[in-house]
Structure formats: structure tokens, C-alpha cells
C-alpha positions in Angstrom: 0.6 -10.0 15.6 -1.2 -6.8 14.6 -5.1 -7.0 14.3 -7.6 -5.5 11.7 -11.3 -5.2 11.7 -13.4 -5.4 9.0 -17.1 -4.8 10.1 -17.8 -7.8 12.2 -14.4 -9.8 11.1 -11.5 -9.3 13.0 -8.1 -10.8 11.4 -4.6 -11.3 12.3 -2.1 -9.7 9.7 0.0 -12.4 8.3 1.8 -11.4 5.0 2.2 -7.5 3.6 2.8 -7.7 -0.5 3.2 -4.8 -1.9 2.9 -3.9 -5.7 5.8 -1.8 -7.1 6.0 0.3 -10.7 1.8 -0.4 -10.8 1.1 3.3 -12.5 2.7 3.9 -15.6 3.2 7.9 -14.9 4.5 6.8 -11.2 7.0 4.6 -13.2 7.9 7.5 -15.5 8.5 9.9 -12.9 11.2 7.0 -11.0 13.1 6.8 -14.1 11.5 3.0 -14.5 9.4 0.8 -16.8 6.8 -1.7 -16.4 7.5 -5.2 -17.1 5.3 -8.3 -18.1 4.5 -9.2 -14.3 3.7 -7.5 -11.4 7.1 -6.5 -9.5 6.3 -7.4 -5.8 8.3 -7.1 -2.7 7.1 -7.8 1.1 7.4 -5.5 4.7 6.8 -7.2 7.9 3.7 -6.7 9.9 6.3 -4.8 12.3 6.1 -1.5 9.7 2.4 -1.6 10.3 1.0 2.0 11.5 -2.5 1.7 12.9 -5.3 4.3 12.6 -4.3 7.0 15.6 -1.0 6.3 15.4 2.0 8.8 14.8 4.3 7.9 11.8 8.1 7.7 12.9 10.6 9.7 10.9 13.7 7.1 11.5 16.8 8.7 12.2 18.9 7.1 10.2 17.4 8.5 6.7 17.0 11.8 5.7 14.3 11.4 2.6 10.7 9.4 3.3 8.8 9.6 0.7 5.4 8.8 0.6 3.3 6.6 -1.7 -0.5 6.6 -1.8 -2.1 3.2 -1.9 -5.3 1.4 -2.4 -4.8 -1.8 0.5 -6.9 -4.9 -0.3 -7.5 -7.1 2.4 -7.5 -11.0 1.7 -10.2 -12.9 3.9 -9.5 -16.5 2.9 -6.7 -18.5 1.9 -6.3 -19.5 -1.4 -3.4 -20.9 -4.1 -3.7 -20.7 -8.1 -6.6 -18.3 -7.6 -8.2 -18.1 -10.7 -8.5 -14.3 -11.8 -12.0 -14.9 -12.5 -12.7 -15.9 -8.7 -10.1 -13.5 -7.4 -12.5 -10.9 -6.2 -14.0 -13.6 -4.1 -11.2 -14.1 -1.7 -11.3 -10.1 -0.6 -12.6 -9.3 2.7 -12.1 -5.2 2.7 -10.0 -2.5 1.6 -8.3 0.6 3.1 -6.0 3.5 2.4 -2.2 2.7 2.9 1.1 4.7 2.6 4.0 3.0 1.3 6.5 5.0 3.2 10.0 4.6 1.5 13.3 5.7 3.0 14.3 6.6 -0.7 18.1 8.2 0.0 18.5 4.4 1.5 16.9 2.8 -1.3 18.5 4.7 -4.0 21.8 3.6 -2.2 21.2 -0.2 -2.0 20.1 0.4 -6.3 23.3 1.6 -6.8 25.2 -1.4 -4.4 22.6 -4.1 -5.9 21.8 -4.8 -2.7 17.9 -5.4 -1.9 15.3 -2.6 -0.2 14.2 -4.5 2.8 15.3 -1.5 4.9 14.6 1.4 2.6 10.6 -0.4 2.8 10.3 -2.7 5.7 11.5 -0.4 8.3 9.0 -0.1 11.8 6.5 2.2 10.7 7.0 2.0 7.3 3.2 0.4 6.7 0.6 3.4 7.3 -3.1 2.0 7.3 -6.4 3.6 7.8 -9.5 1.3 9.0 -11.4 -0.8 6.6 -14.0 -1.0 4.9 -15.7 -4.3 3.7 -15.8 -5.3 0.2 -19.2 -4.8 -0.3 -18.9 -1.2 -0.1 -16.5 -1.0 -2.9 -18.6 -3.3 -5.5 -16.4 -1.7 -7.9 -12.7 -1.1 -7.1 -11.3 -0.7 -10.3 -13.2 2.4 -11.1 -12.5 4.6 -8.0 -10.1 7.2 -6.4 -8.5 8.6 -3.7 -6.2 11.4 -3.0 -3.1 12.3 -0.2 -3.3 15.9 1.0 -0.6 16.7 3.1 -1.2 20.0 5.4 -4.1 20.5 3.5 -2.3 20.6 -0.1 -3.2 18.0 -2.4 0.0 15.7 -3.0 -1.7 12.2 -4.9 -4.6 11.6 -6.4 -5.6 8.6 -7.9 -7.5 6.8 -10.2 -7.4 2.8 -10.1 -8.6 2.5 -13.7 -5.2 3.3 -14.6 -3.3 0.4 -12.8 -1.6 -1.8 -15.0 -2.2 -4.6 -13.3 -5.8 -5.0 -11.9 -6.7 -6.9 -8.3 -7.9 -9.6 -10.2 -4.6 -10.0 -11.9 -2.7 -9.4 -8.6 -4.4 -11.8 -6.3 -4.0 -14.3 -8.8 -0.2 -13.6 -9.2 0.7 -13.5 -6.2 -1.2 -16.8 -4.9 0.4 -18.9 -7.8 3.8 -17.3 -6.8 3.6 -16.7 -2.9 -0.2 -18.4 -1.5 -2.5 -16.3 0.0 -3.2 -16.7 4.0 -6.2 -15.2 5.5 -5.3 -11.5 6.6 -2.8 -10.7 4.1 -2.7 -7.2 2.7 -1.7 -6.1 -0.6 -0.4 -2.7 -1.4 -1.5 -2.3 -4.8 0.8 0.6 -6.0 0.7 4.5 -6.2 0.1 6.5 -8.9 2.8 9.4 -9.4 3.1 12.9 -7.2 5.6 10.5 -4.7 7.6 13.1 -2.3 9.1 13.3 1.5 7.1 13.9 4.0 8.2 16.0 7.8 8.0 16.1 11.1 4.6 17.9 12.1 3.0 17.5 9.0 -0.7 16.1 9.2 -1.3 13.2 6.4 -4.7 12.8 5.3 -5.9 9.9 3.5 -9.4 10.1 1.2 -11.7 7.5 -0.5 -14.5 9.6 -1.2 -17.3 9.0 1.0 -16.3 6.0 2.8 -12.7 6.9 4.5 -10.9 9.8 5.8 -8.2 9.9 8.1 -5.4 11.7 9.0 -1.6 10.9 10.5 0.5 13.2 12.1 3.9 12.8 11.1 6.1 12.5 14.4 8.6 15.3 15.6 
């Protein structure tokens, strides 16, 4: 089971959500809207890509995009979390890309078939290290940006999610239950596009994380 350190803490990752459609102009931009609840869907801790690693181009798709996220770390476990204690229950946070195989995807749309392959796929999970929570005293007020080869591809700003981390954690442990070491991808804001063997991937929180990824050949 793959491992993350949070200062001190180490945890085992048990459950990845991940937040879909949580940017309006992101929505836009995929031809989508934003409904009433947060629109979640789970990878497997397989798709996980570790700090150091190379990110696998699978050979079976010709178009991953990628997807920018702000990862919050859960540090306890917890059901009907009250939004009001929700920020509570967070040990850390880190830089994650929601790689999508999107020609897949967009074919399993049309069939009405579900995206576990097109978003759960081994390496589909890219994560920088963590921070703890205490670093980020406020997470709804910061950003972060993707620059691929040195070009800026994302930038974002978490004031304009729709649906906060409060709201999340509290969604998704009356619907799911939250285990200690679950992650949450908390959705990307819009500039999504594919990425390519040999490009270099670099993830920025201003001050606190910056990482690259090389994309494999």
C-alpha cells in the first residue's frame, strides 16, 4: 500500500476521491455544468506517482491530458463530518495531477459506460510531497500553477472552487466515510491539455512546493 509523509506522520493511502467539474471556467471549457453536489469519482492507490517518479504514457491511449490539483490529505477518520469541524480532520496538502486518458474517456461518454480506465489507470495519480496543514492556515485563498517545459499551462486560484474543502470533506464522509490517509483531488481549474513523452512537469505552491516530473519516453 503506498506510503506518504507528512512531517513526522507517516500514512498508508487508503481511498483516492477525486472532485470532478469543481471550477466553473474548467467546466465551461469541457462542454459541462455544475450541479448541486459535488460530482466525485475514485482511482486506486495503484495510479499513485510518487515524488521522483517518471509518469507513464500508456500505450493504449493517444490523448493524456493533465489536470492541476490542490490534494488534501485526511489524518483521521471521520463520518457526518460537520463542515464546521471539517478542517480538523486534515493532516497536509500537496500538488496532484489528475491525469486523464481523455480519447478513452470521451469514448466510454459516448457508450455510457463509466471512466474507471480513462482515470484510474497505473500512473494516473501524480503527487508531490506534503506539506502539513499548518503551513496552509488558509487553503481557500491560495494558488498554484503547472508549467510544462517551462510554459505556463494552469494556474489556479482556490477561491474560485465551487465547492470549498469544508464542503467536500463533509460530502464525501456522509456519502463514502473518511479513513485515515485518504486523499482528495479537489478539482482543476481550466487550461486542461495532453501532455508527451520527454516533457518535464512542474508543479508550484508558491513558497512551500515545487517539483517536477518527467513525462516517460
Amino acid at each position: 500500500m503506498p506510503q506518504i509523509r507528512i512531517a513526522d506522520q507517516q500514512f498508508a493511502v487508503a481511498n483516492i476521491f477525486c472532485v470532478g467539474r469543481n471550477f466553473q471556467a474548467h467546466a465551461a471549457e469541457m462542454g459541462s455544468s455544475i450541479g448541486e453536489e459535488p460530482m466525485v469519482f475514485l482511482k486506486p492507490t495503484s495510479a499513485i506517482v510518487p515524488p521522483g517518479a517518471a509518469i507513464p504514457l500508456p500505450s493504449w491511449s493517444k490523448e493524456i491530458h493533465h489536470e492541476t490539483e490542490l490534494v488534501v490529505a485526511i489524518g483521521r477518520s471521520g463520518r457526518d463530518i460537520a463542515k464546521a469541524d471539517a478542517m480538523s480532520y486534515v493532516a497536509g496538502y500537496a500538488l496532484g495531477l489528475d491525469l486523464t486518458a481523455r480519447d478513452i474517456q470521451a469514448e466510454a461518454k459516448k457508450k455510457g459506460q463509466p471512466w474507471t480506465l480513462a482515470k484510474g489507470y497505473a500512473g494516473a495519480a501524480v503527487l508531490t510531497d506534503f506539506v502539513p496543514a499548518s503551513a496552509i492556515p488558509h487553503p481557500e485563498q491560495i494558488g498554484f500553477t503547472l508549467h510544462i517545459d517551462g510554459q505556463l499551462r494552469q494556474s489556479a486560484d482556490t477561491r474560485n472552487m465551487v465547492f470549498d474543502i469544508p464542503t467536500l470533506i463533509a460530502w464525501i464522509s456522509a456519502r463514502f466515510g473518511l479513513t485515515e490517509g485518504d486523499l482528495i483531488y479537489t478539482g482543476t481549474p481550466e487550461g486542461v491539455g495532453p501532455i508527451h513523452a520527454s516533457e518535464t512537469l512542474q508543479l508550484v505552491l508558491p513558497g512551500l512546493i515545487d517539483q517536477s516530473f518527467k513525462v516517460a519516453q
